[in-house]
C-alpha positions as CSV (number, residue, x, y, z in Angstrom):
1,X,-176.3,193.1,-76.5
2,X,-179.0,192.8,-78.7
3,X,-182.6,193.4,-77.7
4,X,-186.0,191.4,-78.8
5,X,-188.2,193.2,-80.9
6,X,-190.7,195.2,-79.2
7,X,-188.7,195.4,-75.6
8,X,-191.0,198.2,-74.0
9,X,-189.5,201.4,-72.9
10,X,-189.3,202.3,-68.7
11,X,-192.2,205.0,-67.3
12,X,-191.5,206.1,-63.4
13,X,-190.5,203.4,-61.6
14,X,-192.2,200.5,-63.9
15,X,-189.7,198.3,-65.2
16,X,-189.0,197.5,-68.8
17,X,-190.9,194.3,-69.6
18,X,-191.0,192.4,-73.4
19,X,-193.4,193.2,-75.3
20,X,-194.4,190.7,-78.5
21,X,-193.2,187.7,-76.8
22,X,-192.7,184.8,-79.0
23,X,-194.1,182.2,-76.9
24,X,-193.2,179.4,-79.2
25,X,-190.2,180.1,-79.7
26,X,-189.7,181.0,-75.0
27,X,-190.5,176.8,-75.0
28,X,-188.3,174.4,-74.2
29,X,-185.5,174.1,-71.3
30,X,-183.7,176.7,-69.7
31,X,-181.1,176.5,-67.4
32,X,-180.6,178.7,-64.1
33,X,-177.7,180.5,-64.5
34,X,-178.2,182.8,-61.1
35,X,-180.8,184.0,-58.8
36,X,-181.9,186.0,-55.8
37,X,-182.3,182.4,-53.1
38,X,-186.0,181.6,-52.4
39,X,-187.7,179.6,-50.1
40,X,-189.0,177.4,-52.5
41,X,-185.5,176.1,-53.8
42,X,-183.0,174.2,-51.6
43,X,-180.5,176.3,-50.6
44,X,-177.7,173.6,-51.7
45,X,-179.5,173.2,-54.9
46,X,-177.5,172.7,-58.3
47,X,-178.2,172.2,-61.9
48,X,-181.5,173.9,-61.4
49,X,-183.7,174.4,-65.0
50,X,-187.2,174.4,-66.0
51,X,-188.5,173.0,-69.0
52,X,-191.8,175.3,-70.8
53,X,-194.2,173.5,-72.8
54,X,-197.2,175.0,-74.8
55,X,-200.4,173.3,-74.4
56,X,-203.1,172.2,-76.7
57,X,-205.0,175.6,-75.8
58,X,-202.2,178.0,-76.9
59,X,-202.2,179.9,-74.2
60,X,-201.2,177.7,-70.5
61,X,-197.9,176.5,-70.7
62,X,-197.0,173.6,-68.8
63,X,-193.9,174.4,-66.0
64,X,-191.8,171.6,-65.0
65,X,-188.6,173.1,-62.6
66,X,-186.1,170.7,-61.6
67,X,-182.7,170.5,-59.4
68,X,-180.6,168.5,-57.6
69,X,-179.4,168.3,-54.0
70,X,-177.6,165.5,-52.2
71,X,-177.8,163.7,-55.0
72,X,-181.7,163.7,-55.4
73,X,-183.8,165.2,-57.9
74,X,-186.5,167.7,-56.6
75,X,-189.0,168.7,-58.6
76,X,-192.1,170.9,-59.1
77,X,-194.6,171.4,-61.8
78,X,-197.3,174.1,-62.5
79,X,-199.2,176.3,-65.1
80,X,-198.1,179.6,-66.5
81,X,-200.1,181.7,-68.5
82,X,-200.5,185.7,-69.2
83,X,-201.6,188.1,-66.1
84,X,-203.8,190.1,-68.8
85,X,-204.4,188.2,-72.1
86,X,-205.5,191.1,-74.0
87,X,-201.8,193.1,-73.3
88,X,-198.8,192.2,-75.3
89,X,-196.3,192.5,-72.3
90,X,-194.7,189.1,-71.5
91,X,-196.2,189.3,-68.0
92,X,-197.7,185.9,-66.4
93,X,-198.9,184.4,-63.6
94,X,-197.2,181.0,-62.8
95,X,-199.4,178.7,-60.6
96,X,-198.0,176.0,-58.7
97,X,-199.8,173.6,-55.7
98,X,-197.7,173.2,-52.5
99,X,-196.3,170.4,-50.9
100,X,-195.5,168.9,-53.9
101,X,-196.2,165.3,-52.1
102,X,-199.7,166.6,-51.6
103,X,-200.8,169.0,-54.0
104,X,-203.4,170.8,-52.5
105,X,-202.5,174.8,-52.1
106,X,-202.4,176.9,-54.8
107,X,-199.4,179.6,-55.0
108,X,-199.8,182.0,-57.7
109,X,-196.7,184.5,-58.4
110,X,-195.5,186.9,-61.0
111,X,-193.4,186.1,-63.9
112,X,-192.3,189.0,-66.0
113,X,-190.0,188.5,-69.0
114,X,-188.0,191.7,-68.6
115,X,-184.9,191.1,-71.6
116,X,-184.6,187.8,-73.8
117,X,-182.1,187.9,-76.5
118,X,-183.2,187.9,-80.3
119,X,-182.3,184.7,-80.9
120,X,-183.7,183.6,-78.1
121,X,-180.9,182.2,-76.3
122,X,-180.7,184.0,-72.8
123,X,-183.4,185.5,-70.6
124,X,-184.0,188.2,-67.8
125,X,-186.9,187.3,-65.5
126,X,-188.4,189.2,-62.7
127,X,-191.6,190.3,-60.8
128,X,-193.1,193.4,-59.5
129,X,-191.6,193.6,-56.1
130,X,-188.4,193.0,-56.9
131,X,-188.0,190.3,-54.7
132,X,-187.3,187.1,-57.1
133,X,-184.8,187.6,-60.4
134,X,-183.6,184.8,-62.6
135,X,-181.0,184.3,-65.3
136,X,-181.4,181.9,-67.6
137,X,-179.7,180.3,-70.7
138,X,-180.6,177.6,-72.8
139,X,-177.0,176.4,-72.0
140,X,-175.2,175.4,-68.8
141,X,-172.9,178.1,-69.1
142,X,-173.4,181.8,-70.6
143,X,-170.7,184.2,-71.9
144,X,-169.1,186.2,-68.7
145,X,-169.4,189.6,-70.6
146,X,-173.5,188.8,-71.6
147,X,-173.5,187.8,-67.8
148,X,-172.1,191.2,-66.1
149,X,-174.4,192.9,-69.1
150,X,-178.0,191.2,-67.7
151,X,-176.8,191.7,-64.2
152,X,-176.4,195.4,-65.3
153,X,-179.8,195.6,-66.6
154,X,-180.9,194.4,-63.7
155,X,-179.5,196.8,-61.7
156,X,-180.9,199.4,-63.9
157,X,-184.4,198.1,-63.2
158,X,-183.4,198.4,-59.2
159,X,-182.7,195.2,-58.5
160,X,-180.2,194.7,-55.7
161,X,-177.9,192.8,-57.6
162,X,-175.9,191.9,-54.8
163,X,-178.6,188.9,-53.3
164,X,-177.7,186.9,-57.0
165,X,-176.3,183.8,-56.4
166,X,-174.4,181.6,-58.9
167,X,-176.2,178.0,-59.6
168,X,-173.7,175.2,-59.9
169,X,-174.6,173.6,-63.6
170,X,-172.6,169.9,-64.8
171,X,-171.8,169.8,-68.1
172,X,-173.0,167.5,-69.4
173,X,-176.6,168.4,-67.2
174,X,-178.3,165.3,-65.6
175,X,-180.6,163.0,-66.8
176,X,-184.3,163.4,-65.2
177,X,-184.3,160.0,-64.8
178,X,-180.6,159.4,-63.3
179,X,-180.8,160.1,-60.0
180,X,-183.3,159.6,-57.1
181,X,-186.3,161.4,-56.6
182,X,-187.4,163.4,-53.5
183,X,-191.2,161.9,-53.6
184,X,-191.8,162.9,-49.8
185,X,-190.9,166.8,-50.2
186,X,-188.4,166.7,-47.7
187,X,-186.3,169.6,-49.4
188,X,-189.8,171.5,-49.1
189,X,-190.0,171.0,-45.6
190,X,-186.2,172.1,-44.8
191,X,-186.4,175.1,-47.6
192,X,-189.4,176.3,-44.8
193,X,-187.1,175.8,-41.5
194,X,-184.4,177.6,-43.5
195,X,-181.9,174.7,-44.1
């Protein structure tokens, strides 16, 4: 598995994060392969992605995540942009306001970049707790053997690899537009009671 230029080396019990990030080229969609469950996701969700765009300033990018459950679309944007602008570790800060019918409380968490692929097809994302871990490809599907090896460099960075779950993707993915959207947050309110 071939690493992105400038992947920083492991000290103590840091964990490797990027370093020399090619934010142009991170934009775009990327689709959830598998994750440690959150609160902030439906638990039935499927065909979950986010979608990274630059903004005029060159340094917020615009965060639009997405899935699907019964049938709806439920969706969240935010902000993202680095934790320390003058460090060239791909570590950010991604802001989004909560409930999404109402916008008005911020939530600020960590977004490290831990392993992306040279050609920037697949991606390893954590945070400093170890309490949230992502894979994501810029396709529904990713190679088993690429799979097993992220999930192995996650376990290397002591991640309890056991808590990932697979995320249903369609093939061909939906349409933004072709299904129903949740407007009233109800998946918020039931991800909160657990459901």
């Amino acid at each position: 598995m071939a690493a992105a230029e400038g992947t920083g080396k492991k000290s103590g019990g840091e964990m490797t994060v990027v370093r020399g990030l090619d934010v142009a080229r991170y934009m775009g969609r990327w689709y959830e392969i598998a994750s440690f469950p959150s609160f902030f996701q439906p638990r039935d969700g499927r065909n979950t992605r986010a979608t990274y765009a630059l903004q005029e300033d060159g340094a917020t990018v615009h965060v639009l995540n997405e899935t699907w459950s019964k049938g709806k679309r439920d969706y969240i944007e935010g902000t993202a942009y680095k934790a320390d602008p003058g460090s060239d570790e791909a570590k950010l800060k991604v802001k989004f306001y909560l409930p999404p019918f109402l916008p008005v409380i911020p939530v600020v968490g960590d977004y490290w970049v831990l392993y992306v692929d040279a050609d920037y097809q697949y991606a390893l994302v954590g945070e400093p707790r170890r309490k949230n871990l992502w894979i994501l490809c810029r396709k529904t599907s990713i190679d088993e053997e690429v799979y097993g090896q992220l999930v192995e460099r996650a376990r290397e960075e002591g991640y309890d690899v056991s808590k990932l779950r697979r995320t249903p993707q369609d093939d061909p993915p939906p349409e933004s537009d072709a299904a129903p959207t949740d407007t009233k947050g109800v998946w918020w309110f039931k991800s909160l009671l657990g459901k």
